[in-house]
MARROTI-353846 format. One line per 8 residues: number of its first residue (from 1); for each residue x, y, z of C-alpha. Coordinates in steps of 0.05 Angstrom, whole numbers. Example, Ala and Ser with C-alpha at 12.3 -4.5 7.8 and 13.67 -1.06 7.14 Angstrom:
1	246:-90:156 | 273:-21:143 .
***
This chain:
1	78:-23:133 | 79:-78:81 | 125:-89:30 | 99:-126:-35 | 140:-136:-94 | 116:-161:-171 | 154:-163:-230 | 135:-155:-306 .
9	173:-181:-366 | 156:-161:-442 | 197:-153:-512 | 203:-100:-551 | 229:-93:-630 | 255:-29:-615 | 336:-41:-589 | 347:-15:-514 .
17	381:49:-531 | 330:79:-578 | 274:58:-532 | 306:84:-471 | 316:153:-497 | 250:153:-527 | 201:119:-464 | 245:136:-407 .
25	288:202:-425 | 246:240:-456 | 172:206:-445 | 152:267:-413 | 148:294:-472 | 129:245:-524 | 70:208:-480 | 29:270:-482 .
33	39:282:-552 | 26:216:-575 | -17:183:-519 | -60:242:-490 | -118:193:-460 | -60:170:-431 | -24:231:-401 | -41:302:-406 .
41	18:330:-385 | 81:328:-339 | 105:381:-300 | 172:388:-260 | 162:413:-195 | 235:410:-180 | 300:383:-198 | 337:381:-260 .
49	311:311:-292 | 364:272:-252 | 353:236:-195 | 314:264:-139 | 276:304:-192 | 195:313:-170 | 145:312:-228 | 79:318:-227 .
57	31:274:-283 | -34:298:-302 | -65:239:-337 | -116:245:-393 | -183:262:-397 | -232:198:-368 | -184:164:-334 | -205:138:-263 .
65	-149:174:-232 | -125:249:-242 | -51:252:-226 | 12:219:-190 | 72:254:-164 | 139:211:-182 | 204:216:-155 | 261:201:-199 .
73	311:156:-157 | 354:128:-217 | 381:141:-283 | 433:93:-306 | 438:104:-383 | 504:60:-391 | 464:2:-372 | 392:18:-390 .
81	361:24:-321 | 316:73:-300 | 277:80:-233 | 222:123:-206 | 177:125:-146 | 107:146:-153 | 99:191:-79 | 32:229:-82 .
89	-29:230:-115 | -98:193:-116 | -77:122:-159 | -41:112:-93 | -116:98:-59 | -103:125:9 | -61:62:26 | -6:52:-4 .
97	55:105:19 | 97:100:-45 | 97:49:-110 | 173:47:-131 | 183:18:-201 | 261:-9:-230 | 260:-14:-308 | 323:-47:-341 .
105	318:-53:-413 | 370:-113:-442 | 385:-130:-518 | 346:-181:-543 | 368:-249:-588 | 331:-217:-642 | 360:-136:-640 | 299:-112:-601 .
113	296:-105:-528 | 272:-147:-465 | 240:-103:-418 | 248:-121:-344 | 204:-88:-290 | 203:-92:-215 | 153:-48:-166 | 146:-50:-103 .
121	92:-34:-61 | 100:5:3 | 30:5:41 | 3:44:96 | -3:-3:157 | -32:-71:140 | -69:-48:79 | -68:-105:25 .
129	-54:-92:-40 | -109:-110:-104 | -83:-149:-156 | -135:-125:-204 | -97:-61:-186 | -33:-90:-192 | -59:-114:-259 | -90:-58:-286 .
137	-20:-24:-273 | 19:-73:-299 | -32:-72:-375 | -26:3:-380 | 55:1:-367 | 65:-49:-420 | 11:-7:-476 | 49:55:-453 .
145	112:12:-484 | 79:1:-541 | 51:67:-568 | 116:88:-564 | 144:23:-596 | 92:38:-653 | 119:115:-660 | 183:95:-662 .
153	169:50:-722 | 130:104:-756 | 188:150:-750 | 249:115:-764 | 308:173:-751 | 269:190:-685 | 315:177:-621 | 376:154:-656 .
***
């Protein structure tokens, strides 16, 4: 098995509370209302939302892949940090055993937030890993972020 880790780094305008209960808490249930190409749905398959939790996401209509199971392994909401393994499903190509993702969200200079992401790629044997794919990933994280960024501004007394 290989082991291949990236990291991603973006801002956001939104401070790290608001955006944490908004894209990590609860973006189960905003993502499909507000991003359906995005995400259909999400199901829980089991657990309680905590970690260990299994949830299953449909994404939307025309997307190349049709669903990922994720693992929640980490929910720290004193410090922002939130981590989930995707475990099953077809965007892991038949190669790759598990993508495990850490997202820390830290108070910007400017009252927004500095969003910090690591994943790491577990592969099956000595599959190598894509960085288009690793790319692609990476662009649709960071437009997830900001959809929700925009709703948030459109709805001021959301997630307060």
């Amino acid at each position: 098995m290989g082991v291949f880790t990236y990291e991603n780094e973006f801002t956001s305008t939104i401070p790290p509370a608001r955006l944490f209960k908004a894209f990590l808490l609860d973006g189960d249930n905003i993502i499909p209302k507000i991003a359906p190409q995005a995400v259909k749905h999400v199901e829980i398959l089991e657990g309680d939302g905590g970690p260990g939790t299994i949830k299953k996401v449909t994404f939307g209509e025309g997307n190349k892949f049709t669903y990922v199971k994720q693992r929640v392994d980490k929910v720290d909401q004193d410090n922002f940090t939130y981590g989930h393994s995707l475990i099953e499903g077809d965007v892991l190509m038949g190669k790759i055993e598990k993508i495990s993702t850490e997202t820390k969200l830290v108070a910007s200079p400017d009252g927004g937030s500095i969003v910090k992401a690591t994943n790491t790629y577990y592969t099956i044997g000595d599959a190598e890993i894509d960085e288009k794919h690793v790319k692609i990933g990476k662009e649709k994280a960071v437009g997830l972020f900001k959809i929700v960024e925009g709703y948030l501004h459109a709805n001021p007394d959301a997630y307060n």
